[in-house]
C-alpha positions in Angstrom: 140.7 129.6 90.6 139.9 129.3 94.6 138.4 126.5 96.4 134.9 126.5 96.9 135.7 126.2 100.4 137.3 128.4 102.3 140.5 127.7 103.9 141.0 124.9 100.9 143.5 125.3 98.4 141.3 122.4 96.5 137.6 121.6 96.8 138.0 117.9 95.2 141.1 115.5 95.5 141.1 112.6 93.2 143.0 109.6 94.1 143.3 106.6 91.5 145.7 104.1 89.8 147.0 105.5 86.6 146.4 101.9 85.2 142.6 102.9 85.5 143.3 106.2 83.4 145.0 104.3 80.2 143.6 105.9 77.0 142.7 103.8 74.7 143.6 105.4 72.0 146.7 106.2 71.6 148.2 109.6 72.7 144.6 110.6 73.9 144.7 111.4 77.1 141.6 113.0 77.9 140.0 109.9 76.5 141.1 107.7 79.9 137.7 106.7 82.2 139.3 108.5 84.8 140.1 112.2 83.4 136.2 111.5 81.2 134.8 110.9 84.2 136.1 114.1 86.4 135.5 116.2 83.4 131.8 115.4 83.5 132.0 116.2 87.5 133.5 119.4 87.2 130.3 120.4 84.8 128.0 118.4 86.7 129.4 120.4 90.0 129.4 124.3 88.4 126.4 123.8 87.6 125.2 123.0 91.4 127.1 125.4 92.6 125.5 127.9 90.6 128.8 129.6 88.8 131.2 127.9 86.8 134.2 129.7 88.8 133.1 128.2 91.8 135.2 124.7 92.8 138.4 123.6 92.0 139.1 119.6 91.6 142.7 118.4 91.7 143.6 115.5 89.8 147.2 114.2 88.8 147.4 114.9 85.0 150.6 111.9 84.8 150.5 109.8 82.1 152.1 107.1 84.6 152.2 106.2 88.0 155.6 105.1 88.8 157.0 108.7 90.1 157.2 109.1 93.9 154.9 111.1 95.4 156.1 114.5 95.0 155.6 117.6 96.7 152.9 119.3 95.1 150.7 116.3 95.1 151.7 116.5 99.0 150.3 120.0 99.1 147.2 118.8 97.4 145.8 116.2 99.5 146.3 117.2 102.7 144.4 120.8 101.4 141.6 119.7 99.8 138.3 119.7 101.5 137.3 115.8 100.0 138.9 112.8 99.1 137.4 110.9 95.8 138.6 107.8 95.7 138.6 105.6 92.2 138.2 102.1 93.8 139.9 99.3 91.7 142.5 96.4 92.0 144.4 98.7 90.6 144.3 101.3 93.5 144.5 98.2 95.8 147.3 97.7 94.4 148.9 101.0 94.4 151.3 102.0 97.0 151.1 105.8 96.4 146.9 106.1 96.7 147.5 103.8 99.8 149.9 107.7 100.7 147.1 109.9 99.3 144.5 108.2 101.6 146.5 108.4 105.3 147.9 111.6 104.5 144.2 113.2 103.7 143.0 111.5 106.7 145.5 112.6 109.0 144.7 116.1 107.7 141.1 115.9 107.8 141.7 114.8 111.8 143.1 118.1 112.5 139.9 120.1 111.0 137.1 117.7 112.7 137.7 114.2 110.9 136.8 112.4 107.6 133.4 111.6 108.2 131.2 112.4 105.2 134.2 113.8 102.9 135.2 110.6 101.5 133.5 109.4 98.4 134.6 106.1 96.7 133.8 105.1 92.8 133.6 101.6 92.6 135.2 101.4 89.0 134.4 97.4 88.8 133.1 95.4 91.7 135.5 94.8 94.8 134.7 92.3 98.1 134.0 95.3 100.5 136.5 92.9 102.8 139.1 94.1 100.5 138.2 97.7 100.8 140.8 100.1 103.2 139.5 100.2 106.4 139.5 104.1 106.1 135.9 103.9 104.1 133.9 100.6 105.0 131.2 102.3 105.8 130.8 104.3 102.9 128.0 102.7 100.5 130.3 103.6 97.3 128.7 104.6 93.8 128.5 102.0 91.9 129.7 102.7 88.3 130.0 98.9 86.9 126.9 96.6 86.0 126.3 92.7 86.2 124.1 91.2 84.0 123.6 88.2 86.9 124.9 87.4 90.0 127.4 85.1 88.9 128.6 87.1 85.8 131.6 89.8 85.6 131.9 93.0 86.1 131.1 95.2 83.2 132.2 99.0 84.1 130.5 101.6 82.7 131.5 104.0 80.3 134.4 101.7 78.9 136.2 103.0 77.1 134.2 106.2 76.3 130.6 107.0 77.7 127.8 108.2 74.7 124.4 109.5 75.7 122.7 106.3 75.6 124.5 105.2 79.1 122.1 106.4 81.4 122.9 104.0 84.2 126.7 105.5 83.9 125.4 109.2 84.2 122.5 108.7 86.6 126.1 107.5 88.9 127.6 110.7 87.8 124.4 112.8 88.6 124.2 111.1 92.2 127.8 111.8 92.7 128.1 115.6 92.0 124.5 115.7 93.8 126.2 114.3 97.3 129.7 116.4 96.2 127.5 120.1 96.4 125.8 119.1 99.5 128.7 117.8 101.1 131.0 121.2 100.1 128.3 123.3 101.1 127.6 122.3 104.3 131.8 122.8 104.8 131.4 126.0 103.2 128.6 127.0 105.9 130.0 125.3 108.7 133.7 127.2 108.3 131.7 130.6 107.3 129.9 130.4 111.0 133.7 130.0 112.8 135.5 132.9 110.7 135.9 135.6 113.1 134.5 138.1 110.7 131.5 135.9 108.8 130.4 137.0 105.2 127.0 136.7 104.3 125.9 133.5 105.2 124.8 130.4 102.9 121.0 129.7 103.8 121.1 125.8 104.5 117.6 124.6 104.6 116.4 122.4 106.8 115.8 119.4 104.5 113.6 116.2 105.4 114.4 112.9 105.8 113.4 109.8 104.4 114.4 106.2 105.5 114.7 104.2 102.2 115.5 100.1 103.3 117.8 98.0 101.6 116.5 95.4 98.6 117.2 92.7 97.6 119.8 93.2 94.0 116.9 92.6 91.9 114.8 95.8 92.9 118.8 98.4 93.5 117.6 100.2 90.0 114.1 100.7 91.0 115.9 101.9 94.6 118.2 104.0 92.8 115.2 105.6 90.9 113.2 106.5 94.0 116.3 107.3 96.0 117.3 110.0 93.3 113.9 111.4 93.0 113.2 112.1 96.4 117.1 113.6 96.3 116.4 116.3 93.8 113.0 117.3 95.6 115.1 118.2 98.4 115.0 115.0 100.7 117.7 113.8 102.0 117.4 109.6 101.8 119.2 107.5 104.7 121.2 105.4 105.0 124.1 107.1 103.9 126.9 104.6 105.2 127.5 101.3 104.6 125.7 99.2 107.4 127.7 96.3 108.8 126.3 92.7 108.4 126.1 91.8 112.0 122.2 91.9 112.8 123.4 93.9 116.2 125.9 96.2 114.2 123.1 96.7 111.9 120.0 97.2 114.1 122.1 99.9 115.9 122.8 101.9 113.2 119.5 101.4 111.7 118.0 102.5 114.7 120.3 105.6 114.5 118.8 106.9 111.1 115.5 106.3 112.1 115.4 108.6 114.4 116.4 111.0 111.9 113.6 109.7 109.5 109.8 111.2 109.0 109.0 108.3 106.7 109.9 104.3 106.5 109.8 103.1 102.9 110.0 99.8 101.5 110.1 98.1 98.0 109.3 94.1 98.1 110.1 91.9 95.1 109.8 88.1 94.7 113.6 87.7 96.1 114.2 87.9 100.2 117.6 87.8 101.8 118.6 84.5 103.4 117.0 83.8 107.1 119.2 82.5 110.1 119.4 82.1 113.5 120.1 85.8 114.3 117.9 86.9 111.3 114.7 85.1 111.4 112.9 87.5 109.1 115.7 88.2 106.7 117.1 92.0 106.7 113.6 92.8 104.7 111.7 91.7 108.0 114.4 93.1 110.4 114.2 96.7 108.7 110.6 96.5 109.1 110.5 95.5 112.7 112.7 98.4 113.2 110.6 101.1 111.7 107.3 99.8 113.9 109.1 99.8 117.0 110.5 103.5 116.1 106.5 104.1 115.4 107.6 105.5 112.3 105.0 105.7 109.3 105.6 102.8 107.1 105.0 102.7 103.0 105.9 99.5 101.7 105.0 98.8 97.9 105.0 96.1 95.2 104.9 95.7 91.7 101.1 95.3 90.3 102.5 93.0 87.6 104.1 90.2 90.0 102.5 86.9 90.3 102.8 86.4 93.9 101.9 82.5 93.3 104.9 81.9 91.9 107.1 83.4 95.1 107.9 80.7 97.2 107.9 83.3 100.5 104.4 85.4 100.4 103.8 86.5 103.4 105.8 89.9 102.8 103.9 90.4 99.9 100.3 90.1 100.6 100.4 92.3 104.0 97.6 94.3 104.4 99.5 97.4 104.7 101.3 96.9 101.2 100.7 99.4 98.4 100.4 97.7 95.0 100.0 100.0 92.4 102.4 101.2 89.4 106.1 102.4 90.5 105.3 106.2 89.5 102.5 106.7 91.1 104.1 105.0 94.5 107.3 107.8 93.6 104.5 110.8 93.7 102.6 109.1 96.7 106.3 109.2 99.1 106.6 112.1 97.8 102.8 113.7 99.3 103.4 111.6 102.1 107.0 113.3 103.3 104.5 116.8 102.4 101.8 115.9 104.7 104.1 114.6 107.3 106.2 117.7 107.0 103.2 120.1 107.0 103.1 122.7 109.7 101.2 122.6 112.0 98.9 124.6 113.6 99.1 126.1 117.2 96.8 123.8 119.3 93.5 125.5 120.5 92.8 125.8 124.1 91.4 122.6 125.6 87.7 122.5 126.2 85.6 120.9 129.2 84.8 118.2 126.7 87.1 117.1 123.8 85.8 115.9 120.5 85.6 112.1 119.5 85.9 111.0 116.1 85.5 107.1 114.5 87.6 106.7 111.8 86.8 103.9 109.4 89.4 102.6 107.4 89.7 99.5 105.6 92.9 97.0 105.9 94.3 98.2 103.1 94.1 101.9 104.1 95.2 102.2 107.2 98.4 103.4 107.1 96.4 106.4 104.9 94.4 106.6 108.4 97.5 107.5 110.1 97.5 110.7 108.3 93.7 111.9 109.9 95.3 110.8 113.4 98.3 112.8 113.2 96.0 116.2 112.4 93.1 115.2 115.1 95.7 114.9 117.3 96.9 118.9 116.6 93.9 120.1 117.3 92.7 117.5 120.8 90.0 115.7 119.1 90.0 112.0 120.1 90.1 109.2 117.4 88.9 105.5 117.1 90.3 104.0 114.3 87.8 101.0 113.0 88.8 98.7 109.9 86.1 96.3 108.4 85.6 94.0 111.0 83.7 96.4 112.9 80.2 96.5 111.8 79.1 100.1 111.5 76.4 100.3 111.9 76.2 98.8 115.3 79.0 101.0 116.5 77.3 104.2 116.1 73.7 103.6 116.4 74.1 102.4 120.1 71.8 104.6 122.0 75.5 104.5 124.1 77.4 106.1 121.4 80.0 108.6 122.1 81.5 110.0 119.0 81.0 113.6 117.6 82.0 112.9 113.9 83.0 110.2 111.7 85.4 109.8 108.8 85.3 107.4 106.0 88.5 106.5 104.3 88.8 105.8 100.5 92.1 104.8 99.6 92.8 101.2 98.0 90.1 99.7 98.8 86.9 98.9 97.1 85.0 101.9 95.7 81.9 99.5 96.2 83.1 99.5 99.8 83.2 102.9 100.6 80.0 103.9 99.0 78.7 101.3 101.5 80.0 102.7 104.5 79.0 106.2 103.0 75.1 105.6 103.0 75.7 103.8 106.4 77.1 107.1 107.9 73.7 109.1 106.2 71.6 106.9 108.2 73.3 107.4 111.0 73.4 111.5 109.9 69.8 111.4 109.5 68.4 108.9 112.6 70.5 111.2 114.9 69.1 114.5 114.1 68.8 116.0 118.2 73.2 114.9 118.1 73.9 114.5 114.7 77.3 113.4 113.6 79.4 115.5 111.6 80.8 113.3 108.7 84.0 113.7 106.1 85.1 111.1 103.4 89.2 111.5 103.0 90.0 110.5 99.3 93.5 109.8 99.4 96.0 108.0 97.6 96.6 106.4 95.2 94.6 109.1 93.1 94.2 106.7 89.6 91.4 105.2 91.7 87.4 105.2 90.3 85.9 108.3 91.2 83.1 107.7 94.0 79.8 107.6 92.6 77.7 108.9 96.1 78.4 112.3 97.6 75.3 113.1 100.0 74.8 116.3 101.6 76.3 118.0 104.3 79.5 115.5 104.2 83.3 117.3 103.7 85.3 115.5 101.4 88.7 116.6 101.7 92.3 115.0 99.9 94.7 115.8 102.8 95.1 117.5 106.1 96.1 120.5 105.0 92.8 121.9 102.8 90.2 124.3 103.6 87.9 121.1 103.1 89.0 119.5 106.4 89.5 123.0 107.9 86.1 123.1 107.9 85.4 119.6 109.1 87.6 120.8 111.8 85.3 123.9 112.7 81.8 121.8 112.7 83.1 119.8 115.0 84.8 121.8 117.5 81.7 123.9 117.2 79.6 120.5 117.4 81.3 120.2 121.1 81.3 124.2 122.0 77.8 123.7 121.1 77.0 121.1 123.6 
């Protein structure tokens, strides 16, 4: 069977200790973690690929490890397209993977470098000091569990998985996920240099989402967003291991970012220690990266936490933080990558006088405001985003006022609120009849909200930028100002 990848004679190199491989039954040696575990890749992988001749993994089927390194395993690693590396004290210890490792890197220099063909299994946990310097940076998949901090190391699947070990195949599933990407992107990017290309592999152009570290206590719930948003098509940074160093880590923070549509956040009682150099812990250092990128931010917390009992509160009660149940926040990310991802249309022609609009947001909804700004801004009407502090009311009945519609955001705030600021805008409707405002309510998320109980006439209600509702908002007031 051929690589997957052309110009490979293998798609998948496997590098481990044999002591990580011992069956423990007896004469059993398909039962050893290693050889369970690459047999549930290789079906995990066909079926990403799409064809189950499609992909080759090598793996060295001795029972022991105490041969040299012979030719054929040679021949192997230095032509195979990835390295996956079974990370244990065992392959710390192990003098031939230390081989496998320089001679696949070596190789890999000659065709471009290493980068992003490594993957490491972290069999049980290791002090990343420990870890060859080769793959530092690479985040690892995590295939042991702790029951507390100060517990062992219990790996998973040991000795044999069964199908109630979802932690241990939700690793798996991540794995193969990151394997197909990575071998297609090789098979594309060595298609485009052949002399005489075949039809080419469509890679689409996937969006990205910035996903901050947590604290240990919130990694599952991480895990469970991260590999949601992965198999709608995202792509979730970071990908690579970020140094400690708060200058180390800022830069390469700063890196993805610029990469990202979307900041997201998940806050729990726990924070990461403060210092010196990291005043606000990494939770407030992350955060302070993705405002000064001017990135859109969703940061979320459990409904269910007493937030009297966290000694540090401040994170938690921000206005700007989304409390609602963890599967709603998963489908909200979700809309918001769609909305932020949309396209756009072609911005009309400028007129003599461009279109004004308030936007009233409560505190709690306006980072949902920052989805109206982004679309007034395609199409050059002007926005003044009000939260509320702002009376009203004596914004927009000045006989000085300026604006040419008005939006009302209901989000998490107070249905009671918004049905407020709803009447308030039909008094303003109705008093300024010779230049009448045109108004719009945006319901957006989260959508397990109480249903407003006021919906006068002549107002657009519309759930995101991208219906006819708000099309039609858009019209009456560019026709408002052609009008004028």
């Amino acid at each position: 069977m051929s690589a997957f990848v052309p110009g490979f004679d293998f798609d998948v190199f496997v590098s481990y200790a044999h002591v990580d491989n011992v069956a423990l039954v007896p004469g059993e040696v398909s039962s050893g973690w290693v050889h369970t575990l690459v047999d549930g890749l290789k079906k995990l992988l066909h079926q990403k690929l799409g064809r189950k001749e499609w992909g080759t993994i090598w793996i060295d089927p001795r029972l022991t490890g105490d041969l040299s390194l012979t030719p054929e395993i040679r021949q192997a690693v230095t032509h195979s397209a990835t390295l996956l590396v079974i990370l244990s004290e065992g392959y710390l210890n192990s003098k031939w993977c230390d081989r496998e490792r320089e001679l696949f890197c070596e190789a890999a220099r000659h065709r471009g470098g290493y980068e992003g063909r490594v993957f490491v299994v972290q069999q049980t946990e290791i002090d990343r000091a420990h870890w060859p310097e080769e793959f530092t940076d690479r985040i690892g998949y995590e295939f042991f569990k702790k029951d507390r901090d100060d517990a062992p190391a219990r790996t998973l699947g040991m000795p044999i998985p069964d199908r109630s070990d979802l932690a241990y195949f939700n690793q798996l599933d991540d794995l193969s996920r990151d394997l197909e990407k990575c071998l297609r992107t090789l098979w594309a990017e060595t298609v485009r240099s052949s002399p005489e290309p075949e039809v080419l592999l469509i890679v689409p152009i996937q969006s990205t989402v910035f996903l901050a570290e947590t604290t240990p206590d919130l990694e599952d719930l991480r895990d469970n967003i991260k590999r949601q948003l992965e198999q709608s098509g995202l792509r979730v940074l970071p990908e690579t291991y970020y140094n400690r160093s708060p200058a180390d880590f800022k830069a390469a923070m700063e890196k993805d970012l610029a990469e990202s549509v979307l900041f997201v956040q998940l806050l729990g009682p726990y924070s990461t220690r403060k210092t010196a150099d990291l005043p606000k812990g990494y939770e407030g250092l992350q955060l302070d990266l993705a405002q000064s990128a001017n990135k859109p931010i969703m940061r979320w917390r459990d409904p269910g936490l007493d937030v009297r009992s966290v000694r540090n509160q401040d994170h938690l009660l921000a206005p700007d933080v989304i409390v609602m149940p963890f599967e709603d926040f998963k489908r909200e990310v979700q809309e918001k990558v769609r909305l932020l991802t949309i396209p756009r249309p072609d911005k009309p022609p400028l007129s003599e006088r461009e279109a004004f609009t308030l936007v009233n947001a409560n505190t709690l909804d306006l980072s949902i405001a920052d989805d109206i700004r982004r679309a007034l801004d395609d199409y050059h009407i002007g926005y003044d985003i009000i939260d509320e502090k702002t009376p009203l009311l004596d914004l927009v009945q000045s006989d000085n006022y300026c604006y040419d519609a008005l939006v009302v955001v209901y989000g998490q705030c107070e249905q009671a609120w918004v049905q407020s600021q709803i009447r308030a805008c039909r008094q303003v409707m109705l008093r300024k009849k010779p230049r009448p405002l045109i108004c719009a309510v945006y319901v957006g998320p989260p959508p397990n909200k109480a249903p407003l109980l006021i919906k006068p006439p002549r107002f657009y209600f519309f759930n995101n930028p991208s219906d006819t509702e708000f099309q039609k908002f858009i019209e009456a007031v560019q026709a408002k100002v052609a009008s004028q």
